[in-house]
C-alpha positions in Angstrom: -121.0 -8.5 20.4 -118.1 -7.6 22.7 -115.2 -8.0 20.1 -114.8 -6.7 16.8 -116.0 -9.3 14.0 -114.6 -10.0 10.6 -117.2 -10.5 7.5 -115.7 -13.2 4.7 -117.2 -13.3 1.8 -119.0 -17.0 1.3 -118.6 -18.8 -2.3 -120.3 -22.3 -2.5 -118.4 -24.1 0.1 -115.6 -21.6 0.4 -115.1 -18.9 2.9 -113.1 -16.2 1.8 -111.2 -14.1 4.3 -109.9 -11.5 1.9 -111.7 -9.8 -1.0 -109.6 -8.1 -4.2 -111.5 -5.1 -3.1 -110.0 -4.6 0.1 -111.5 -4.4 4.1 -114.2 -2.5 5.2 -115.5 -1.3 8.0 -118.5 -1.0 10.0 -119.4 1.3 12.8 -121.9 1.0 15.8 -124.2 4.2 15.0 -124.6 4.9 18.5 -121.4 4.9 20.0 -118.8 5.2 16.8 -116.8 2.2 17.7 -115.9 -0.1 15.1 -118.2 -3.1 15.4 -116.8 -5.7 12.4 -114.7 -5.5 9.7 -115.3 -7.5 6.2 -113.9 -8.6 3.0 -114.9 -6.6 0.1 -115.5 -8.2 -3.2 -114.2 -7.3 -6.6 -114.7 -8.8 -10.0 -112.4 -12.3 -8.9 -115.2 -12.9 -6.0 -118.0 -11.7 -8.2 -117.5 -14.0 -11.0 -116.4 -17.3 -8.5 -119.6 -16.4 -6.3 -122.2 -16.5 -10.1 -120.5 -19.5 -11.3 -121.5 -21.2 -7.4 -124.6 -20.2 -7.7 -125.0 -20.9 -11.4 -123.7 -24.9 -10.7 -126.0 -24.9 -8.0 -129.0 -24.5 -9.9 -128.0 -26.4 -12.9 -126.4 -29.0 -11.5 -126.8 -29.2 -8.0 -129.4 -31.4 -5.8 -132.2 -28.8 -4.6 -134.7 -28.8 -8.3 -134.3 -32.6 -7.8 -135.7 -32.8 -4.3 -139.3 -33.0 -3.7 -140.9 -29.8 -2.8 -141.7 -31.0 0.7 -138.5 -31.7 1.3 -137.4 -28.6 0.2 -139.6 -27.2 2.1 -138.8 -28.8 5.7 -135.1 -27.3 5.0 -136.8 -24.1 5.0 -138.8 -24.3 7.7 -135.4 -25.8 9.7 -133.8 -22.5 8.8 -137.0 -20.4 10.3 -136.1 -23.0 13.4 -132.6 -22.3 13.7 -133.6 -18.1 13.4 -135.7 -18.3 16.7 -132.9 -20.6 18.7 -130.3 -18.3 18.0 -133.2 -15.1 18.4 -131.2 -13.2 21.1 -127.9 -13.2 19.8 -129.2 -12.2 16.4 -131.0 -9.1 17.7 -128.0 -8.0 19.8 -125.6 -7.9 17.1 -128.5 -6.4 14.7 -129.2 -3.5 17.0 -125.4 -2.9 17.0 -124.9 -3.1 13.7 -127.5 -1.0 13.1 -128.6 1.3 15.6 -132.3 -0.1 15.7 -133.4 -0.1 19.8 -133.3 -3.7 20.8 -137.5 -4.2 20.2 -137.3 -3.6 16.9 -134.0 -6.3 16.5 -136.2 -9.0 17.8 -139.1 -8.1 15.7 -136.6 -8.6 12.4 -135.8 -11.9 13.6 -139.3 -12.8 14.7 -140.7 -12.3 11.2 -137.5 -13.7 9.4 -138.5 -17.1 11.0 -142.4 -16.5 9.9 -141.3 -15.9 6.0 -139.0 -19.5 6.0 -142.2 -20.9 8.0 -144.5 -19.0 5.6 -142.4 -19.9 2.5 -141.6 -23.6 3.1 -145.3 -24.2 3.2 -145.9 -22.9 -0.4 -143.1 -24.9 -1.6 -145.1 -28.1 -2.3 -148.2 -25.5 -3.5 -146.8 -24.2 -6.6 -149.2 -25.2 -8.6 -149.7 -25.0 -12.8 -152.9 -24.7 -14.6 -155.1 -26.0 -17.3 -156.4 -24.3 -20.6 -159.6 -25.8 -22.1 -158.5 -25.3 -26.2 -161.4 -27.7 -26.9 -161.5 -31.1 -28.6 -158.4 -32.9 -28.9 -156.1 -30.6 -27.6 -154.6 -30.5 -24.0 -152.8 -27.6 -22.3 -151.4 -26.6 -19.0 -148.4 -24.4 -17.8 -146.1 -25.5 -15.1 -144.0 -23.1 -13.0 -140.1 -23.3 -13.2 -137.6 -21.1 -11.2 -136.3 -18.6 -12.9 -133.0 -19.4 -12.3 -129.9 -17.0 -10.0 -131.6 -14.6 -8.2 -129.7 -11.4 -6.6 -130.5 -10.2 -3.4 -129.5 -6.1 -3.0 -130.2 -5.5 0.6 -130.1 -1.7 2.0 -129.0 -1.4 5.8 -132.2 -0.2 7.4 -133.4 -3.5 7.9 -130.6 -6.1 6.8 -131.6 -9.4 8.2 -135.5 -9.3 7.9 -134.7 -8.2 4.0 -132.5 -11.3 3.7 -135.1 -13.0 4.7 -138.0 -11.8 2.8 -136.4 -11.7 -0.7 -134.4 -15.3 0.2 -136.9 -17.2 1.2 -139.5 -17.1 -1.6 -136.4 -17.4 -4.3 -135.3 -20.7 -2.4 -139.2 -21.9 -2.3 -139.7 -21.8 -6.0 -136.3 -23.5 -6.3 -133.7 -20.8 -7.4 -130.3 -20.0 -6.9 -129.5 -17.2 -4.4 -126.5 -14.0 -3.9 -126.9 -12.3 -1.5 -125.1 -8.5 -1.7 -125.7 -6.6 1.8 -124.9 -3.2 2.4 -121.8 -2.2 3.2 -123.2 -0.2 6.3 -124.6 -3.3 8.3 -122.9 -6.4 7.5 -123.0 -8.7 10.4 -126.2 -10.2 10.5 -126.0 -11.1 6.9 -123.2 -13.8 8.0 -125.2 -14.9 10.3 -127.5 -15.7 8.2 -125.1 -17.9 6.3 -124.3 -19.7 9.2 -127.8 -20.8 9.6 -128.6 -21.9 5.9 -125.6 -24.1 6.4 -126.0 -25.8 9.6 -129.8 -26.4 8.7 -128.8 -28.1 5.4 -129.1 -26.3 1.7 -126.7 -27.6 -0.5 -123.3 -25.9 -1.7 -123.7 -23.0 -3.9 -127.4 -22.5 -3.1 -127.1 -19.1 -1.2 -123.9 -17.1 -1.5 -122.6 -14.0 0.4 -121.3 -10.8 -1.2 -120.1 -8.4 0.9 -118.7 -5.0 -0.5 -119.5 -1.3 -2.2 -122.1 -1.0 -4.0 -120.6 1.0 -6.6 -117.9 -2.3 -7.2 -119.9 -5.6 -6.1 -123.5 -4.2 -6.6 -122.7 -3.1 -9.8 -120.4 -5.8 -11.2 -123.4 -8.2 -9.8 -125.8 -6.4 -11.7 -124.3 -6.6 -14.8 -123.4 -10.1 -14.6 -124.3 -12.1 -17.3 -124.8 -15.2 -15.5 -127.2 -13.9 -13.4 -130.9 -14.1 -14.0 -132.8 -12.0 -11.4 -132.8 -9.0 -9.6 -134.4 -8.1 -6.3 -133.7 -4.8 -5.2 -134.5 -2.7 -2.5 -133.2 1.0 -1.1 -133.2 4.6 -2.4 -134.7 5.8 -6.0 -131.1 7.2 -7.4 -129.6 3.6 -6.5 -132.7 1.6 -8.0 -132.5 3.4 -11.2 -128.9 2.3 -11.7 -129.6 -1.1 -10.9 -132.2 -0.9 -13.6 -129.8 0.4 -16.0 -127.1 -2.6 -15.6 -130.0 -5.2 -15.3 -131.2 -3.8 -19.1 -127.8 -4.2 -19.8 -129.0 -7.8 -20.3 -132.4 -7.9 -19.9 -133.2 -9.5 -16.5 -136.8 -8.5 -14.8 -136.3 -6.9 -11.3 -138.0 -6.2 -8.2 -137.9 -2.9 -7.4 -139.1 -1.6 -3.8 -138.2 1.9 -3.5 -138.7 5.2 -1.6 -141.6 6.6 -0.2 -143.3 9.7 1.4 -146.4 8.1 2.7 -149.6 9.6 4.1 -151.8 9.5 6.8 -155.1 10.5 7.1 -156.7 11.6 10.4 -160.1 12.3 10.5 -161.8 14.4 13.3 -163.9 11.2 14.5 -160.4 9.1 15.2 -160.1 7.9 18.3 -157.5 10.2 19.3 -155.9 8.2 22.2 -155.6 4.7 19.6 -154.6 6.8 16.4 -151.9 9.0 17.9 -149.6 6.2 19.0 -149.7 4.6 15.6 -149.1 8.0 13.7 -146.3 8.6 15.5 -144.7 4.8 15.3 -145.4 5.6 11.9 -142.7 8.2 11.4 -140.4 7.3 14.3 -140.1 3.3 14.4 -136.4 3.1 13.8 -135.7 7.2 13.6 -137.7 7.5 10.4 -135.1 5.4 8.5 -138.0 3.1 6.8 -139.0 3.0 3.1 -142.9 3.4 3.9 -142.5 5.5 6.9 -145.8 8.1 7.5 -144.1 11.1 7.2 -146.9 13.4 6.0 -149.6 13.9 8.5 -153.2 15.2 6.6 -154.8 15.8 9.8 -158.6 17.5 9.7 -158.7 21.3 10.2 -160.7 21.2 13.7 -158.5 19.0 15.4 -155.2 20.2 14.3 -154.0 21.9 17.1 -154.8 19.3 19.3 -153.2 16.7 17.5 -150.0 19.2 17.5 -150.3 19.7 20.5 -150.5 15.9 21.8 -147.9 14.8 19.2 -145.4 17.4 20.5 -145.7 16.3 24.1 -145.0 12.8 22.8 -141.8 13.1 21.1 -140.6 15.7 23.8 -140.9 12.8 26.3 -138.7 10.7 24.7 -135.0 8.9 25.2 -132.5 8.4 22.8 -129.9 6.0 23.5 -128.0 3.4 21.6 -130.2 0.2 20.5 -128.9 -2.2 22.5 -130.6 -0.6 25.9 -133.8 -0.4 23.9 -134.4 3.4 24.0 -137.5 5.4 22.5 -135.2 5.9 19.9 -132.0 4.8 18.1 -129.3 7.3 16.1 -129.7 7.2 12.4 -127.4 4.8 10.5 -124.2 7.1 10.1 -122.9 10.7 10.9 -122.8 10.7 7.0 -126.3 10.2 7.4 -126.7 12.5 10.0 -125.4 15.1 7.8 -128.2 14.4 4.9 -130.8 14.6 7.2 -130.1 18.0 9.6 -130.2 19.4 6.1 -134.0 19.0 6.2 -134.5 20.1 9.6 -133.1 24.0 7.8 -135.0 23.1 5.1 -138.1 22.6 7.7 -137.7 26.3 9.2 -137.8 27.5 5.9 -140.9 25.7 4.7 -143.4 26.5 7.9 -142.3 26.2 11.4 -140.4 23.3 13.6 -140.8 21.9 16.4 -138.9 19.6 18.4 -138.7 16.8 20.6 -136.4 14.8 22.7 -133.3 15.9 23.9 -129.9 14.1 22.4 -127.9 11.7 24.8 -125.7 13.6 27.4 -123.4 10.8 27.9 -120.0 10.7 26.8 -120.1 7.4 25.5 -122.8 8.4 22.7 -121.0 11.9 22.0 -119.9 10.6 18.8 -123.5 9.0 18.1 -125.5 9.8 14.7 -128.6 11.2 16.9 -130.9 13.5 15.5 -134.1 14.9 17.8 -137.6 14.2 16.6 -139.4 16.5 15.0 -142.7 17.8 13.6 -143.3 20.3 10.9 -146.1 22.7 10.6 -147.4 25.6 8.4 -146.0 23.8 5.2 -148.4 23.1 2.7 -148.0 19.7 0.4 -146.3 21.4 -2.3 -143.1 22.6 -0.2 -139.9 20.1 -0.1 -140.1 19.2 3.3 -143.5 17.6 2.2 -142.6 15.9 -0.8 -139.3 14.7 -0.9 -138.0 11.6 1.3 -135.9 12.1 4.3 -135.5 8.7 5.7 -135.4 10.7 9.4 -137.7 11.4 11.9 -139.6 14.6 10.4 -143.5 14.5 10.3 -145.1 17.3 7.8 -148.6 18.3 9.4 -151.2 19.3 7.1 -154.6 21.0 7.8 -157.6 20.0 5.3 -161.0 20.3 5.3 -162.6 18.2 3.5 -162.1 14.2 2.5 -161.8 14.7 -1.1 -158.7 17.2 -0.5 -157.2 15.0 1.9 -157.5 12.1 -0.8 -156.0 15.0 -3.4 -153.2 15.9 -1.1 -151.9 12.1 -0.2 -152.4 11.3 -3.8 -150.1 14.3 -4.8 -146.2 12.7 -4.6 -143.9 11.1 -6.6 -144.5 8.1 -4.3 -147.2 6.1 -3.8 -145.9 3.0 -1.1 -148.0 3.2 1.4 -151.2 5.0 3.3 -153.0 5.0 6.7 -156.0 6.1 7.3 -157.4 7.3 10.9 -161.3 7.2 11.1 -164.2 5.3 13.3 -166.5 5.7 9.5 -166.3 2.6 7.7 -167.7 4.0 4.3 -165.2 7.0 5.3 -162.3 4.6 5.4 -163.2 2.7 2.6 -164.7 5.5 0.3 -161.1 7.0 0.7 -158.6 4.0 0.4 -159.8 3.1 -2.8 -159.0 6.5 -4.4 -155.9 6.4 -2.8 -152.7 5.5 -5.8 -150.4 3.3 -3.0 -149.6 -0.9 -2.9 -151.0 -1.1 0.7 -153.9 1.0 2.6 -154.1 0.6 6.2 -157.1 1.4 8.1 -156.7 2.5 11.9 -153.3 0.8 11.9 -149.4 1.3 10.0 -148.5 -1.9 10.7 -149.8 -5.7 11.8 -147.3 -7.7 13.3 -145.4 -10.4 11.7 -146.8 -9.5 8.3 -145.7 -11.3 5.8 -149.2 -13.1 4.4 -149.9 -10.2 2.4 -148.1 -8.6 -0.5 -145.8 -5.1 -0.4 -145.2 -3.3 -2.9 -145.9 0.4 -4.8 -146.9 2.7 -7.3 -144.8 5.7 -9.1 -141.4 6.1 -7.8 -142.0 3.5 -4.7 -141.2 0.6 -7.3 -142.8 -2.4 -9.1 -143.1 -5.7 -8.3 -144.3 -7.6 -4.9 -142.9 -8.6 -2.0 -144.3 -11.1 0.6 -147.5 -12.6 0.4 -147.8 -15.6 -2.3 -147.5 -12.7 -5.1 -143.5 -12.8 -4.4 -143.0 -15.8 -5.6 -144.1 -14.9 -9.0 -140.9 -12.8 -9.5 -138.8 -15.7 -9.1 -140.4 -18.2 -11.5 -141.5 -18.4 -14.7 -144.2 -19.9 -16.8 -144.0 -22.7 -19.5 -146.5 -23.7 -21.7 -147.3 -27.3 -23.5 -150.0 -27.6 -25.6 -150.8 -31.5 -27.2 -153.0 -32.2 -30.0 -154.0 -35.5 -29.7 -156.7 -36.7 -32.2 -158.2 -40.0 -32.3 -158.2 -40.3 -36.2 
C-alpha cells in the first residue's frame, strides 16, 4: 500500500465519500506515516446505513433464496479472500502493525469461516416435540433480523469475518462498524461481498468514532442485534445503549489468561507455545497467556530459557515480518509502559529485545518484551489486562494451587495447560472457570470449528463453531391439534 487510501462509508448500493462526522485518519504503527484516510459517520449515515440494512432483510432477495444458494455466495466470498490473499495481508500488517505471518493467517481463516459458514447454511435445522395424541409441534429457526458488527483493531479483518459470516448464514442483515484505528481492510472486505454477489443492503460499512457511530448504532432502534467485541469499559457501554431497547448481544471481552506448566512438560515443545502465547502480535490479543503458573522446581529454568528467548528477538514494522510488531498506537504505547513501572514495583523485570535503531521506525509504537517475576497473583501486574507483551511468572507447588491461582481473576477467557499426565491435564481443565482449555497447545490453526467464548468479565455468548449461529436466530414455535373426531 504505496499511497495513502481513502475509507467511504458503504450504504446499500451507495458509496459515500464524506461522512457528517468529518475525516479520519489512520497511521501505520510502525513507521507513523499516514496510511488512509476515511469518512466518519454521524447520525445522517447511521440512520440511511439501518434503513439499507433494514430493506434488505424485509424486503430484499437473500431470505427468499434457497439456503444452498445462499450458501455458494458464501463460499464465493471465502474464494475471492484467498485470490486476493496477498494484497489483503500487506495492507492488514500496515494498517495494523501485525508482522506479515500473522496478516496471512487473518485472511487464511477469514476464507475457512465463509467456507465453514456457507456449509451450515442449508443445515439449519428445526426440531420436533412429541406432545402426544393428536397434537404436532416443531420449531423452525428464523434470523433474527440487523445484526451489528463492533469490530476492535487488533484483528480487524478476521473479526469481520467471524461475526459476518454466521449472521449472513442464518440469513440476517449485516453493519459493519470497524474501528477507527485500522480501517482499511474492512473496505476491502466490502469489495469482495460485492463482486462475489450479496444483494444491495445486505452488508453495510460504518466507519467512524466509536463514541458517535458506535454509539448512535447501538442505540438504534432499527437494529436487532449486537455483536461486540474489545475492551470491558467499552462492552459495558454497548450494553447499556443495547438495554436501551432490549436487543441480546454478543459480548467477547478482556482477558488475563493462564498457563499452567507442570514440571513433566516437555520443556523444548511447551516453551515456544507459552511464549506465542503472550507475544503473537505484541500481546495485543483478548485471550493472550499473560500469567505464567509455572511449577516451583523448574522455575528458574523456565526464567531462564524464556528470557534468552525474548532477548533474541527483532522488532520491526509488519510488513518485513519481524519477531515482533509495535503496538497499535503511541497512545497505546503510553497505556502500556505504564505497566512495565507498575511491573518494577510489583516483583522484578526483565527484559528482552532491543527497540528498532533505524530512523525510519523512530516514531514507531514499540515496546520491548518483557517478563515479570517475584509478583504473586494478587498484585496488578497479575490481574489486570495489558493488552502488551508482559508475562507474570508465578511459582506453585502443588496442582490444586495452580488451579486456585488461574481460577482467581476477573476473567475467565481462556487457559493452557503444559503437562505429558493425561489425568493431570484433564483432572485440572475441568476445574478450571474459562470458555476454552487447551492442553499442550494455545492455539490450533485455522480454528474456527469450535466455539470461543468466556466466563466473568471475558463476556457471554459464542463465537465460531455452530454455537454462533445461535446468536443470530431465533426460535418459533407451532403447535397443531389435530383430532380425528
Amino acid at each position: 500500500m504505496t499511497d495513502r487510501a481513502y475509507i467511504p462509508i458503504v450504504v446499500g448500493n451507495k458509496v459515500l465519500n464524506e461522512g457528517s462526522d468529518g475525516v479520519g485518519q489512520s497511521f501505520d504503527p510502525a513507521t507513523g506515516v499516514l496510511v488512509a484516510e476515511f469518512a466518519r459517520a454521524g447520525a445522517v449515515e447511521v440512520d440511511m446505513a439501518v434503513a439499507a440494512a433494514r430493506e434488505a432483510f424485509d424486503n430484499g432477495p437473500w431470505r427468499r433464496m434457497r439456503p444452498f444458494e445462499r450458501g455458494r455466495i458464501l463460499h464465493r466470498i471465502g474464494e475471492l479472500m484467498l485470490q486476493r490473499r496477498d494484497e489483503i495481508a500487506r495492507k492488514e500488517s500496515i494498517d495494523s502493525g501485525k508482522p506479515l505471518r500473522d496478516s496471512y493467517w487473518e485472511v487464511d481463516c477469514s476464507a475457512r469461516f465463509f467456507e465453514f459458514y456457507g456449509g451450515a447454511a442449508d443445515k439449519l435445522h428445526g426440531s420436533s416435540i412429541p406432545l402426544g395424541p393428536d397434537w404436532s409441534d416443531w420449531t423452525v429457526k428464523e434470523a433474527i433480523g440487523v445484526s451489528l458488527h463492533i469490530i476492535p483493531w487488533n484483528y480487524p479483518f478476521q473479526l469481520i469475518a467471524r461475526g459476518v459470516a454466521p449472521a449472513l448464514a442464518a440469513g440476517c442483515a449485516v453493519i459493519i462498524k470497524p474501528s477507527a484505528d485500522t480501517p482499511v481492510t474492512a473496505y476491502e472486505f466490502m469489495k469482495i461481498c460485492q463482486e462475489a454477489g450479496l444483494p444491495e443492503g445486505l452488508v453495510n460499512l460504518v466507519n467512524g468514532r466509536g463514541s458517535v457511530a458506535g454509539d448512535l448504532l447501538a442505540r438504534h432502534k432499527g437494529v436487532d442485534q449486537i455483536t461486540f467485541t474489545g475492551s470491558v469499559p467499552t462492552g459495558e457501554r454497548v450494553l447499556v445503549a443495547a438495554a436501551s431497547h432490549a436487543i441480546p448481544c454478543n459480548m467477547e471481552l478482556g482477558g488475563k489468561s493462564p498457563q499452567i506448566l507442570f514440571a513433566d512438560a516437555d520443556l523444548d515443545k511447551s516453551l515456544p507455545i507459552v511464549a506465542g502465547g503472550f507475544l503473537t502480535h505484541c500481546g495485543q490479543v483478548c485471550n493472550a497467556g499473560t500469567r505464567l503458573f509455572v511449577e516451583r522446581s523448574i522455575h528458574d529454568r523456565v526464567v531462564d530459557k524464556l528470557h534468552a528467548r525474548i532477548s533474541a528477538m527483532t522488532l520491526g514494522a509488519g510488513v518485513d515480518d519481524p519477531d515482533m510488531g509495535p503496538l497499535i498506537s503511541r497512545a497505546h504505547k503510553n497505556d502500556v509502559e505504564r505497566y512495565y513501572d507498575i511491573a518494577r514495583k510489583d516483583g522484578e523485570l526483565l527484559l528482552g529485545a532491543d527497540l528498532p535503531k533505524s530512523a525510519s521506525l523512530a516514531e514507531g509504537a514499540f515496546v520491548r518484551p518483557g517478563l515479570v517475576i517475584g509478583a504473586n497473583n494478587s498484585t496488578q501486574i497479575a490481574r489486570e489486562e495489558i493488552f502488551g507483551p508482559i508475562l507474570t511468572v508465578i511459582p506453585f507447588d502443588t496442582a490444586e494451587e495452580a488451579v486456585a491461582g488461574a481460577n482467581d481473576s476477573p476473567f475467565g477467557l481462556v487457559a493452557g495447560i503444559h503437562t505429558t499426565n493425561i489425568n493431570k491435564a484433564l483432572g485440572v481443565g475441568e476445574k478450571l472457570r474459562v470458555g476454552q482449555v487447551w492442553i499442550n497447545a494455545f492455539g490450533v490453526g485455522l480454528d474456527v470449528e469450535f466455539p470461543f467464548g468466556g466466563f466473568k468479565l471475558s463476556g457471554f455468548g459464542r463465537e465460531k463453531g455452530l454455537e454462533a449461529l445461535s446468536a443470530y436466530q431465533q426460535v418459533k414455535n407451532f403447535a397443531i391439534h389435530h383430532p380425528l373426531a
